[in-house]
C-alpha positions in Angstrom: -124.5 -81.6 -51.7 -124.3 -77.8 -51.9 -121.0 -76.7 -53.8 -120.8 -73.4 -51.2 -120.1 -76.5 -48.2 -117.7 -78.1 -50.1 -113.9 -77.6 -49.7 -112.4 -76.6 -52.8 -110.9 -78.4 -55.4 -106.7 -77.9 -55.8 -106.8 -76.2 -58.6 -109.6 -73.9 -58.5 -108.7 -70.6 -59.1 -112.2 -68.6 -58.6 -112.6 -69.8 -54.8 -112.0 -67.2 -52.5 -108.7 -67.5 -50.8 -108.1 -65.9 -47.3 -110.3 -64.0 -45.4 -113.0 -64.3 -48.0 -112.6 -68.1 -48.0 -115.3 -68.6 -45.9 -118.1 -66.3 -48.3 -119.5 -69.4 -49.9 -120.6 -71.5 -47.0 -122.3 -68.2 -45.2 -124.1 -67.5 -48.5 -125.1 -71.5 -49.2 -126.4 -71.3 -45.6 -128.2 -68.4 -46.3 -129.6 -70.1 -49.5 -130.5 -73.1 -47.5 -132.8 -71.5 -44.7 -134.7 -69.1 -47.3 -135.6 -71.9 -49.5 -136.7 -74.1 -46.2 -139.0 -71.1 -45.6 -140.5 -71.4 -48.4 -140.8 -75.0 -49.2 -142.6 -75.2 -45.7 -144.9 -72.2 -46.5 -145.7 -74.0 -49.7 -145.9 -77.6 -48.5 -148.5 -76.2 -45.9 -150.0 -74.6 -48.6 -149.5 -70.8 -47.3 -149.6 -69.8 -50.2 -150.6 -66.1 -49.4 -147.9 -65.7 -46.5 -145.4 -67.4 -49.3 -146.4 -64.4 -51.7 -145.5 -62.4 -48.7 -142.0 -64.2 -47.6 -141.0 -63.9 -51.6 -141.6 -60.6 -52.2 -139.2 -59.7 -49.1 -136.5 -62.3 -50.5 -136.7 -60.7 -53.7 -133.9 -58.1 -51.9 -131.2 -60.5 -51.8 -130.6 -61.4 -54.9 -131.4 -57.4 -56.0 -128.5 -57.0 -53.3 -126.2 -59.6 -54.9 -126.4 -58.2 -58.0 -124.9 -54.7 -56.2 -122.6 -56.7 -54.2 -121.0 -58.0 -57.4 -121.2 -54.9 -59.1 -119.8 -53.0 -55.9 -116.5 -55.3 -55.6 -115.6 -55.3 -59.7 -117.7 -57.9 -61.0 -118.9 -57.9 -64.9 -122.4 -56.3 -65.6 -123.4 -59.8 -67.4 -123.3 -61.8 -64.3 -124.8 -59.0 -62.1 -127.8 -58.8 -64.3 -128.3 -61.4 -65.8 -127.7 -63.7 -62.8 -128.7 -62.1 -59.5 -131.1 -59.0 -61.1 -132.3 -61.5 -63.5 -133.5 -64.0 -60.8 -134.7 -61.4 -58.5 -137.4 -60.1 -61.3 -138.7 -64.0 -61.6 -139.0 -64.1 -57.3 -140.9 -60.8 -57.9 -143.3 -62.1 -60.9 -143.5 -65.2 -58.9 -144.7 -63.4 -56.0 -147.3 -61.3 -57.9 -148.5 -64.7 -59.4 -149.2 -66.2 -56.3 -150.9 -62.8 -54.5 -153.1 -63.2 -57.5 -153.8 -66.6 -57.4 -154.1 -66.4 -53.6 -156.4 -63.4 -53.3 -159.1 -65.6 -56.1 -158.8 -69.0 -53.4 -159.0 -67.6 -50.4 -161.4 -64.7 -50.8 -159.1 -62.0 -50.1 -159.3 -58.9 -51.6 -157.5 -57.8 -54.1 -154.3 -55.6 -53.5 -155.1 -53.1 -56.5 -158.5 -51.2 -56.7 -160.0 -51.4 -60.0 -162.6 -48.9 -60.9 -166.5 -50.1 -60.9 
């Protein structure tokens, strides 16, 4: 089970109390249905329109990172979290336009010189 859909435990101090109780379960949501794009995309073997879906996720966790920067959070878990895991969807992304251009005879995004 996700831990953003869980209630929280008694004692746990870094849940969100209040209005922002509810923050956890919006973003595991979130979470969910981006990851069940993609998981279709690559289970039907898309794997061109996955290099496409991945390179437009790659905003949230690049927005995360400012999120948690914007509201006081420490520059450690703002880059090396959220920026940190943003740059691997981008490499990701790149890997499979390359990979993707040789299989299905696309051409290549980049022009190289002749």
């Amino acid at each position: 089970m996700v831990r953003g859909q869980l209630p929280p435990r008694p004692r746990d101090r870094s849940w969100p109390q209040g209005e922002a109780a509810g923050y956890f379960a919006v973003k595991a949501v979130r979470d969910l249905a981006n990851g069940a794009v993609m998981l279709t995309l690559l289970a039907l073997g898309k794997r061109r329109p996955l290099a496409w879906v991945m390179l437009l996720l790659a905003i949230v966790p690049f927005g995360d990172a400012v999120a948690v920067l914007a509201h006081g959070g420490g520059y450690a878990a703002a880059l090396g979290i959220h920026a940190a895991t943003g740059v691997v969807v981008l490499l990701t992304a790149g890997l499979l336009f390359a990979t993707s251009a040789r299989e299905e005879g696309h051409r290549p995004l980049v022009r190289t010189a002749v």
